[in-house]
C-alpha positions as CSV (number, residue, x, y, z in Angstrom):
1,X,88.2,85.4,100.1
2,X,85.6,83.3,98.4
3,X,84.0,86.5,96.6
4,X,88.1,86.8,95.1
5,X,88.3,83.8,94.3
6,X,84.9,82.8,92.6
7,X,86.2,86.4,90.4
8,X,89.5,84.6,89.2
9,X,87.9,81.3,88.4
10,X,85.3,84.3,86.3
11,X,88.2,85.5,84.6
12,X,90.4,82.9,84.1
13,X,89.4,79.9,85.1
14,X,92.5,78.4,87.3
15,X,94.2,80.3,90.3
16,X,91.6,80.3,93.0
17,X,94.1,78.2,95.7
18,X,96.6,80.8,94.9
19,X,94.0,84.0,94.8
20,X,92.5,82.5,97.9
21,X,96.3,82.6,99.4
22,X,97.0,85.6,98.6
23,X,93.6,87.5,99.3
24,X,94.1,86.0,102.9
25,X,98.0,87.6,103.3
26,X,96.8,90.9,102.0
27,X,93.8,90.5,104.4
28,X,96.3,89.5,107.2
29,X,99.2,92.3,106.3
30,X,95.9,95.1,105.9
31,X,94.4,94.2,109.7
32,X,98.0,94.2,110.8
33,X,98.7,97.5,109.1
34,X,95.0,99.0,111.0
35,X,96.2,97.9,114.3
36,X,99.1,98.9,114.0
37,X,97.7,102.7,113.8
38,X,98.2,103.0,109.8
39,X,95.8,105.7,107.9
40,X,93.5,103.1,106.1
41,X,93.9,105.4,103.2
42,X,97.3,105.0,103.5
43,X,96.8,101.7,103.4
44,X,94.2,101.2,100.5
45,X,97.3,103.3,98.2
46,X,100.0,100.8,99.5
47,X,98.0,97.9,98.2
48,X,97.1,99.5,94.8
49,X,100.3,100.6,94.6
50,X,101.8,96.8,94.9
51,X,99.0,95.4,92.8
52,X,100.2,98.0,90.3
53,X,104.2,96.7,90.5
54,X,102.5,93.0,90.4
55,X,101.0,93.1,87.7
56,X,104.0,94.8,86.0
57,X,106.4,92.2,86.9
58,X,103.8,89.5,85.7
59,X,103.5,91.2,82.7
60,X,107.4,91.4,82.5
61,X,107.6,87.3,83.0
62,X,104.8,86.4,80.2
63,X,105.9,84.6,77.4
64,X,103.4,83.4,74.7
65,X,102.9,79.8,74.5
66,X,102.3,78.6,70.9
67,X,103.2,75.4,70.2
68,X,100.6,72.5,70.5
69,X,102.8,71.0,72.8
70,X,103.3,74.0,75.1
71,X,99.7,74.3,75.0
72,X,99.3,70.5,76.0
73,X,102.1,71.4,79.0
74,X,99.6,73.8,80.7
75,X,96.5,72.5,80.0
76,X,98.1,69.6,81.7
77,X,98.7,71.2,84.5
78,X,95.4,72.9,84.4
79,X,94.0,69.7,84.4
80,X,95.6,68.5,87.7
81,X,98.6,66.2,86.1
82,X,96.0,64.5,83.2
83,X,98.2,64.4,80.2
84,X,95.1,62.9,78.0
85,X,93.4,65.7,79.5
86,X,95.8,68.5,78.4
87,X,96.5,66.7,75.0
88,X,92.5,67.0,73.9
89,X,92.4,70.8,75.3
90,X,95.8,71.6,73.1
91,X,94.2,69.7,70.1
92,X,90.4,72.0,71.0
93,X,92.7,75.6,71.1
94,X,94.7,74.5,67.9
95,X,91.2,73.7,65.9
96,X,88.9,76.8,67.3
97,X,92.2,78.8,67.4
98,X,93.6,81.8,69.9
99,X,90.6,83.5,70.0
100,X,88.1,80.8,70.0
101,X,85.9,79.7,72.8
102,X,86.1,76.1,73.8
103,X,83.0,74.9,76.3
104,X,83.2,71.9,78.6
């Protein structure tokens, strides 16, 4: 659980409470799934397979954020509730751009 989430924190930098949730069901559902009898083959497809139709209804559900004030709204959130917080990230993303890098 900590190896997942320490890789979404990597890649993203926010998510590791839910990662760390849903690492721990999948863990719980798999050892379930083993007792159970299940081929752990069997098993390791199932998983892929829903990580596949995940990450297809994600995709399905993104919508771009471009307004300084949409950016503001997540980085607020991002920043555990801190509006002055969220403000000076959405003002650092509209100055270095999409693509730039912003360090803190």
């Amino acid at each position: 659980i900590t190896q997942s989430a320490s890789q979404c924190n990597d890649k993203v930098g926010d998510g590791t409470t839910t990662c760390s949730i849903l690492t721990a069901k999948v863990i719980e559902e798999v050892s379930k799934a083993k007792a159970a009898g299940a081929d752990i083959v069997c098993i390791k497809e199932g998983v892929l397979k829903a990580k596949e139709a995940v990450l297809e209804a994600l995709m399905s559900m993104k919508r771009e954020i471009l307004s300084e004030e949409e950016i503001a709204q997540v980085a607020t959130i991002s920043a555990n509730g801190d509006k002055n917080i969220g403000s000076r990230i959405a003002q650092c993303v509209q100055e270095v751009g999409r693509d730039g890098v912003i360090t803190v």
